[in-house]
C-alpha positions in Angstrom: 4.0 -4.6 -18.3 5.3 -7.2 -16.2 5.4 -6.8 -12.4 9.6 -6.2 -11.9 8.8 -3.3 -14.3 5.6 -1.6 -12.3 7.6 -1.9 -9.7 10.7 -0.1 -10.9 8.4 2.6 -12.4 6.6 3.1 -9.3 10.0 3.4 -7.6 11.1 6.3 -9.8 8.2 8.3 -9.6 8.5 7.8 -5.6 11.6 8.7 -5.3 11.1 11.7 -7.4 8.2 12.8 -5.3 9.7 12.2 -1.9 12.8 13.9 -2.8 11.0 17.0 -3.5 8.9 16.6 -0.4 11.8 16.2 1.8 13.0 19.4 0.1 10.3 20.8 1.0 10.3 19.6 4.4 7.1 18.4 3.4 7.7 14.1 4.4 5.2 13.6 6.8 2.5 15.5 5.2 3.0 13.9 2.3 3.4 10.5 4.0 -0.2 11.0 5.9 -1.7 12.7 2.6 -0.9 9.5 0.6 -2.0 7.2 3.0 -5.3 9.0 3.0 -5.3 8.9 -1.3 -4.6 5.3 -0.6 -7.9 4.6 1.4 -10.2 7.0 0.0 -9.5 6.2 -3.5 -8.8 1.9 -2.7 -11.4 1.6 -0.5 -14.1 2.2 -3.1 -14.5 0.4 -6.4 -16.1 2.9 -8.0 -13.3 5.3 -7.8 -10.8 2.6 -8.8 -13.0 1.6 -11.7 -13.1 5.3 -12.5 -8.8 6.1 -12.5 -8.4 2.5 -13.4 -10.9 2.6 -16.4 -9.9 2.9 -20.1 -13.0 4.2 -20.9 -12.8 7.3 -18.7 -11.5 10.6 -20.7 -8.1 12.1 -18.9 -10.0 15.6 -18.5 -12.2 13.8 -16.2 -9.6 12.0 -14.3 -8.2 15.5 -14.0 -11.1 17.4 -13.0 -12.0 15.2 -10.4 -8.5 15.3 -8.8 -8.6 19.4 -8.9 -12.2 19.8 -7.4 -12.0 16.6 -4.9 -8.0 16.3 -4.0 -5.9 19.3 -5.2 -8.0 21.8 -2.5 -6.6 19.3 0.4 -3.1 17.7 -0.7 0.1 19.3 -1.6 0.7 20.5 -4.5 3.6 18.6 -5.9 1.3 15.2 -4.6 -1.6 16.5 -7.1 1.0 17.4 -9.7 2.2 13.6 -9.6 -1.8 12.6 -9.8 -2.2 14.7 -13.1 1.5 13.7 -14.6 0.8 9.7 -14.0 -3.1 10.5 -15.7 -1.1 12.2 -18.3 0.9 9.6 -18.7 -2.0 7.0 -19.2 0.1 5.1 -15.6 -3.6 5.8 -13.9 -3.6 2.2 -12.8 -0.1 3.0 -11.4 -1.4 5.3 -8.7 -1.6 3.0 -5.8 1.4 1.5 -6.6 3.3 4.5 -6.6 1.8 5.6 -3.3 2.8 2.8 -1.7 6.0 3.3 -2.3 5.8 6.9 -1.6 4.6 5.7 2.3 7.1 2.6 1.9 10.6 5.3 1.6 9.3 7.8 4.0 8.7 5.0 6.7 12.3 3.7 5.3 13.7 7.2 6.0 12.2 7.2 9.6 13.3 4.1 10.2 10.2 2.8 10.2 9.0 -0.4 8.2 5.5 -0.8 6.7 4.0 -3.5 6.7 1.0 -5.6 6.1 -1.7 -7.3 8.6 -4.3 -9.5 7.4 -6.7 -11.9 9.4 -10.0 -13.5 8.3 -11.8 -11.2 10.9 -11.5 -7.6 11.8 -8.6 -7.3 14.8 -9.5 -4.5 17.5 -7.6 -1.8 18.6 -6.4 -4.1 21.6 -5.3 -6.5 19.2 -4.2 -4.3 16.9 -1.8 -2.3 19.4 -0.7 -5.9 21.1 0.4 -7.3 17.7 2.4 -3.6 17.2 4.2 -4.1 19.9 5.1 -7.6 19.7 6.0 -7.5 16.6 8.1 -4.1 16.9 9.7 -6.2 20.0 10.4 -9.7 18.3 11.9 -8.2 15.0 13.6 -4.9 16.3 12.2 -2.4 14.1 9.5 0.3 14.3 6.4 -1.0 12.1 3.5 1.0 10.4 1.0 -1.2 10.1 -2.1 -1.9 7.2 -5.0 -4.0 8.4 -6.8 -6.1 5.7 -9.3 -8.5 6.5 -9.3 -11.8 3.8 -12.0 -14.3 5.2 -9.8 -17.0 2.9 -7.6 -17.3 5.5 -10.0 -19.1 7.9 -8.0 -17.9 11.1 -5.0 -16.3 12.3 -2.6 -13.5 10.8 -0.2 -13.4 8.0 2.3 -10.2 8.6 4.2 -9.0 5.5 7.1 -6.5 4.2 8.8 -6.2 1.1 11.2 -8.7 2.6 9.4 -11.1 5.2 6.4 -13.0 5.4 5.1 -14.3 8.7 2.4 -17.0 8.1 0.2 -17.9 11.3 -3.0 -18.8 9.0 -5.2 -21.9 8.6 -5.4 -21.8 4.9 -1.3 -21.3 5.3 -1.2 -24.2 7.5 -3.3 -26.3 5.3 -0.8 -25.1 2.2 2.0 -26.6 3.7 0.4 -29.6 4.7 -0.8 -29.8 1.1 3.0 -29.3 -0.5 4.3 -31.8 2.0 1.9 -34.6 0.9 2.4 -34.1 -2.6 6.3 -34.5 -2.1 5.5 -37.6 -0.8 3.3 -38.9 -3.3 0.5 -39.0 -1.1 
């Protein structure tokens, strides 16, 4: 499946969900829940190895979500767990949450968006770039930290429809593409 297509099917299984959580008057519990799924489950390669693995019978994938999730999320976020398992879309799941987080912070107002330096930022840093960033473009952010040593300093700052480059290795690309036009 080509990536246009994921997204699109994460889309409609996002909008299905947070339709019935707003319904439900359920959006921010949902919103905080999925966020939650997000790091527990992304944060650890054995757990994306085991949703993510071929060789891993659904029952499994199932009984782990009802003894280790179901007891703490809402019900209609474990239902999507077990229909997108059922589905054989397990290595969907973070793309759907995403979006889930992405059109609840949408229907706040809020934008989310994505952090990442070469070294861990502290809270300092992390609250001065919030509000710099919230200043300069005008809109509420919730922000992801990721930390990618390959950028060799600085931050890159992403959303589904800007990019804000302030990296060496980003600096060095364009530096790169601008020699090669040249013919150097």
């Amino acid at each position: 499946m080509i990536k246009g297509q994921q997204e699109s099917l994460a889309k409609l299984y996002a909008d299905a969900l947070t339709n019935i959580a707003k319904d439900s008057d359920l959006l921010d519990e949902t919103e905080s829940q999925c966020n939650e799924l997000l790091e527990t489950i992304f944060t650890n390669h054995d757990l994306v190895a085991f949703f993510e693995g071929p060789h891993i019978v659904t029952k499994d994938k199932h009984d782990f979500i009802d003894k280790c999730f179901t007891p703490f999320i809402v019900k209609h976020l474990s239902n999507l767990l077990h229909l997108l398992i059922d589905r054989g879309r397990s290595t969907h799941i973070r793309d759907v949450l995403e979006e889930i987080v992405y059109i609840i912070e949408e229907k706040k107002h809020v934008k989310v968006a994505e952090v990442k330096s070469a070294i861990p930022l502290n809270d300092k840093q992390k609250f001065s770039l919030l509000m710099a960033l919230t200043n300069k473009l005008k809109n509420p952010f919730y922000l992801t930290f990721t930390i990618d040593p390959e950028l060799i300093a600085g931050i890159e700052f992403s959303t589904k429809d800007i990019l804000i480059d302030g990296t060496i290795r980003g600096h060095l690309n364009r530096i790169q593409n601008n020699l090669e036009e040249l013919g150097v």
